[in-house]
N, C-alpha and C positions, 0 to 999 in steps of 0.2 A: 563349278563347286568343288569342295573340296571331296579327295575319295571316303569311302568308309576307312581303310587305313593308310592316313597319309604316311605312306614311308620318306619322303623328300624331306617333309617338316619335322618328323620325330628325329633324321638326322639334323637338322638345324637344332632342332632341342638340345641334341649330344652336344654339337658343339658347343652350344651356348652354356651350358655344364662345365664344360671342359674348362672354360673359362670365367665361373663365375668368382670366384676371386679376385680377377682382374676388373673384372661389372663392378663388384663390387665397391671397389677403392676408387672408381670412375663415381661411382652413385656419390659415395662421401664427399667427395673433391667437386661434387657439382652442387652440393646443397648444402655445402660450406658458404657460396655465394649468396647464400639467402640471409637474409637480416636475422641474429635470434640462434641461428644453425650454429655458431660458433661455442654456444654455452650447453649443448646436447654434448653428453658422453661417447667419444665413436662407439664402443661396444653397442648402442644403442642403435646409433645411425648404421652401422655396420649387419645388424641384425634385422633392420626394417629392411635395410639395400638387400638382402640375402632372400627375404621376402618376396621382394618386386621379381629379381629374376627366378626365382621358384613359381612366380604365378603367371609369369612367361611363358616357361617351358611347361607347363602345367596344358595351356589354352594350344601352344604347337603338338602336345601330344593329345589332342582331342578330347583333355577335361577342362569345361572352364571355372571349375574350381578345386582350389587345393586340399589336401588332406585336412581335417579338421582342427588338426595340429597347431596347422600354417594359418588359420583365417584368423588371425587375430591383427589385423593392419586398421579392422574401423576403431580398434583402442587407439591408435596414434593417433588419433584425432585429440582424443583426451589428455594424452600424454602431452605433447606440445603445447597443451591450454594450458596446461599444469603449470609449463613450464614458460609462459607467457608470452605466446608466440603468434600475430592475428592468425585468423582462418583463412585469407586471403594469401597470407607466406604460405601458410599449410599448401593449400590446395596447387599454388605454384611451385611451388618445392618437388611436390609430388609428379605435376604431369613435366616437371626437366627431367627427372626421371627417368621418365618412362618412356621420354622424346628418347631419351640417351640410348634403350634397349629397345625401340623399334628400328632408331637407323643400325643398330648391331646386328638385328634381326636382319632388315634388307642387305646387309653387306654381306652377312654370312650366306644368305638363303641366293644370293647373285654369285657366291664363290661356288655355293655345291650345285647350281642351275638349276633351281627349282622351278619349276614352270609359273609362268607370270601368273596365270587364274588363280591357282591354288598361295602365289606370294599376295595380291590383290584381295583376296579372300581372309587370311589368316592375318594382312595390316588391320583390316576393314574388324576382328576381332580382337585387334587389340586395342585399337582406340575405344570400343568398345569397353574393353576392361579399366582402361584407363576414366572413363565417365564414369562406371560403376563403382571403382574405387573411390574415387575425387565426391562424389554422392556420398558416400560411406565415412569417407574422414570427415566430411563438412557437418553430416547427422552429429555424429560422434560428439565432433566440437563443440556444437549449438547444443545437446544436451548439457555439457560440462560448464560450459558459459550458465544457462538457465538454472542448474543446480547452485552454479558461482552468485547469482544474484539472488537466489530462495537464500542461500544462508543468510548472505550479505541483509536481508530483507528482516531476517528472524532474529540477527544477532542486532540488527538496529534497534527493532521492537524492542526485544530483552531487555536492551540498555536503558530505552526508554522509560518503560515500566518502572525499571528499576531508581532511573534518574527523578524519577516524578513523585516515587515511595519511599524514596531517601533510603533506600538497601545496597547503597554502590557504595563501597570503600573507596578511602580517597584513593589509591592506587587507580584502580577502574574508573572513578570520575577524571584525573588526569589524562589517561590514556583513552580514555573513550572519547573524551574533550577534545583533543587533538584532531582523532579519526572522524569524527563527525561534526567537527568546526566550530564545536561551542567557545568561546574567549570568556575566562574567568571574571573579568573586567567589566566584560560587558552585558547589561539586561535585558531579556527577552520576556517577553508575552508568553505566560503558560494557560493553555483553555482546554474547557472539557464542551462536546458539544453533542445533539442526540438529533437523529432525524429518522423520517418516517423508513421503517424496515424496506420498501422499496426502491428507497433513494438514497440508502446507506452511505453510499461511495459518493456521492454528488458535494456531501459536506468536507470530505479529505479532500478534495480534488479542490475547494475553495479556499479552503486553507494553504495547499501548497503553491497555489495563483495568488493569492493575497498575503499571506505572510513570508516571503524570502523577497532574500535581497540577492546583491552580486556575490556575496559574501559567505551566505548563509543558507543552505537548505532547508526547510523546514524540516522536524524530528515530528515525525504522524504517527500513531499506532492507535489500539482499540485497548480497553480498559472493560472488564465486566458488561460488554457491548455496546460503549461511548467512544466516541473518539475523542483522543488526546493529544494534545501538540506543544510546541514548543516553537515557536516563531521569532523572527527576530525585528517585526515588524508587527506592528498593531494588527489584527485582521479583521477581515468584514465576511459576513457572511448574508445570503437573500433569504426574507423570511416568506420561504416556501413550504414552512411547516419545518424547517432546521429551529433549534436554537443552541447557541453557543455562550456558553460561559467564559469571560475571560479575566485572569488574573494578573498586575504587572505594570509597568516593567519591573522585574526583579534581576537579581546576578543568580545565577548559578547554584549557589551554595541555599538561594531561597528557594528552590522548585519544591520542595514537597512540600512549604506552606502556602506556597502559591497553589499547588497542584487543591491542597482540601479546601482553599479557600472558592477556586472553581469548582471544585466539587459539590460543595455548599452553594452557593448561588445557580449552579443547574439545577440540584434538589429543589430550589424555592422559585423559580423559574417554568420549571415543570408543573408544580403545584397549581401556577398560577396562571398554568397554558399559554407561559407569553412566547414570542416566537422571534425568529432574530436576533442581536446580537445585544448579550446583559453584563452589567457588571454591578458593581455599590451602589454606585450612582442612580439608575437606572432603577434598580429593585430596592433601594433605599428603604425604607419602615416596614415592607412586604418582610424582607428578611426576619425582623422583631415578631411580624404575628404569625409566622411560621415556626419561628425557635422559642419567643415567649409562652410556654405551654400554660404556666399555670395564671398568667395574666391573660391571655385569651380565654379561660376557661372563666374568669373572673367577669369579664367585660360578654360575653356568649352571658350566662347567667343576668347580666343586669338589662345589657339591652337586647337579646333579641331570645330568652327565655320565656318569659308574659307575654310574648304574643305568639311562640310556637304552643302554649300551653291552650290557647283558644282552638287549636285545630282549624279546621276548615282549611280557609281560602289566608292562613296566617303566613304561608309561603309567599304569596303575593305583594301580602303589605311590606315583608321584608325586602323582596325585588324589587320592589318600588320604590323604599326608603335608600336601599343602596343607589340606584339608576341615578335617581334626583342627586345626589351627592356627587355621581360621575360626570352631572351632567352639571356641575358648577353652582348647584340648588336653584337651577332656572326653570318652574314651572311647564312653563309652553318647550320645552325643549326634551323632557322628561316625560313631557305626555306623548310627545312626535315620535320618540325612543321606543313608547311601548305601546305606542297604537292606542290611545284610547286620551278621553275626553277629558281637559283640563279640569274638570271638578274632579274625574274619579282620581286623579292625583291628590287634590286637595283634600277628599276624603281620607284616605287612605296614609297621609301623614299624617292628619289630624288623628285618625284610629293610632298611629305608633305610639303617637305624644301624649293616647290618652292610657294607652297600656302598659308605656315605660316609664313614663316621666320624663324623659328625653326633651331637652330646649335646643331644638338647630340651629338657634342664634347663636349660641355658647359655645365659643370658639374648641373649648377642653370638652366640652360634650360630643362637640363634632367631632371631633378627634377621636375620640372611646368609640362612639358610635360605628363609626367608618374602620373601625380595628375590626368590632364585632362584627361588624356586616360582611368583612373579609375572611372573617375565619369562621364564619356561618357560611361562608361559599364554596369555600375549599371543602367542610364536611359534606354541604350537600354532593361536591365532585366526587370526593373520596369518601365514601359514608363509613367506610372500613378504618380511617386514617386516626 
């Protein structure tokens, strides 16, 4: 083992002093070979090289760490990310290094005859340092990287937001266009979509499998706590309690009327607890007895007024009146729906017909009817709304 004070080694240290100048322009001239190393400023490389053998002679004279001054080598990690360098050069960069000033080490420590144990000994802490460091730069790096993709993450969002709210200057919509692959030319799928707060992420994660191409990333972010996309492909989502809104194709220059037109169709979608994936089509008339306010208020009043005004069991006959209409106005299939005996269905329309006036034959009645009984659903859902 090595003594309490290695005197052998602390002259090894002198010499290695003596000569670090020369370490020095040896460190540069060896990590000049590395890929990336040619665009570093020497003063820079010349500084870190200055480093390496200060943290040498640091470990021969029985400290093995340098003055507080000197510990600034896990920043090279970040520096060389900066400066766009893998972690993999890094890390090899580093231990040719340090190979360079252990065999200077053994060449010197065999010219002043330092005894084998204490040369064996003091290798054995330098590879040592050398793991510790190469740990150190690698953290370093992998923070810088991680910080590099948090912005890269926030500044996509931003754009997004902003690309779907029509608040991007053309300047920024060009340039953003380029950076994240949108083609002016070409029309994408914009949707709004909302899923159970447990499974928040389950719906982006479908979106970004189902909407890209070879081409095209998908643009995902959150909105008022929906997620928002931008796809360049139709998408599909499982209705596992998700549902998605979607608007499209449009170009580019349409995303923010596409964006409130998803907007709007998740609002009336929600309303209407449907799950999966909606658009026009799909929510078709629903959209009308959700934005017609004062025509739903109109048709509530004529048919399903006179029979909330009876109280009682008047919820019933209404659930019953709408079921029969879901269920294609098929008796035996309206009773199987609600559990109960084909007369009490026949009662129970016959009561609507005698409290409204209401003709089910009548195609325009049917029609009014089935408005009403929709937006008499939604209040019972929403009694607040």
């Amino acid at each position: 083992m090595l003594d309490a004070n290695p005197r052998g080694l602390a002259a090894v240290a002198d010499a290695l002093m003596a000569r670090a100048d020369a370490l020095v322009d040896a460190q540069v001239k060896a990590v000049r070979e590395f890929a990336g190393y040619n665009r570093i400023p020497v003063p820079a490389l010349k500084s870190s090289a200055r480093r390496n053998v200060l943290r040498v002679v640091s470990v021969l004279r029985g400290s093995p760490d340098l003055p507080e001054a000197e510990q600034t080598e896990r920043q090279s990690g970040g520096q060389r990310a900066l400066q766009g360098i893998p972690a993999d050069v890094v890390v090899g960069a580093y231990r040719a290094v340090m190979s360079l000033l252990r065999e200077e080490f053994l060449a010197t420590a065999k010219r002043l005859e330092i005894p084998p144990v204490d040369v064996l000994h003091a290798t054995r802490l330098l590879w040592d340092l050398t793991d510790r460091y190469s740990t150190e730069v690698v953290a370093e790096r992998q923070q810088i990287d991680i910080e590099f993709a948090r912005r890269d993450e926030q500044e996509r969002l931003a754009f997004l937001q902003r690309l779907l709210t029509g608040t991007l200057l053309p300047a920024e919509m060009l340039v953003g266009g380029v950076a994240y692959g949108l083609v002016p030319a070409h029309e994408y799928w914009v949707s709004r979509g909302r899923h159970p707060e447990e499974h928040r992420h389950a719906l982006s994660r479908r979106l970004e499998h189902s909407g890209a191409t070879s081409n095209f990333r998908p643009l995902i972010g959150w909105i008022d706590g929906d997620v928002v996309a931008v796809t360049a492909r139709r998408p599909t989502v499982e209705a596992d309690g998700a549902v998605l809104a979607i608007s499209g194709p449009v170009l580019p220059a349409a995303f923010p009327q596409a964006f409130g037109e998803a907007s709007r169709l998740l609002n009336v979608a929600a309303r209407f607890q449907r799950q999966g994936l909606v658009d026009n089509n799909s929510l078709s008339i629903r959209i009308a007895v959700v934005e017609e306010g004062e025509l739903s208020e109109a048709l509530l009043a004529r048919y399903a007024a006179p029979v909330l005004a009876t109280g009682g069991a008047s919820s019933i006959v209404l659930s019953t009146v709408r079921t029969f209409l879901a269920c294609r106005r098929h008796i035996a299939e309206t009773a199987a729906a609600l559990s109960v005996h084909v007369n009490t269905v026949r009662y129970r329309l016959a009561r609507y017909a005698e409290l409204t006036g209401a003709d089910l034959d009548d195609t325009e009645t049917l029609i009014e009817v089935w408005w009403a009984l929709e937006s008499w659903a939604l209040r019972e859902q929403s009694p607040g709304a």
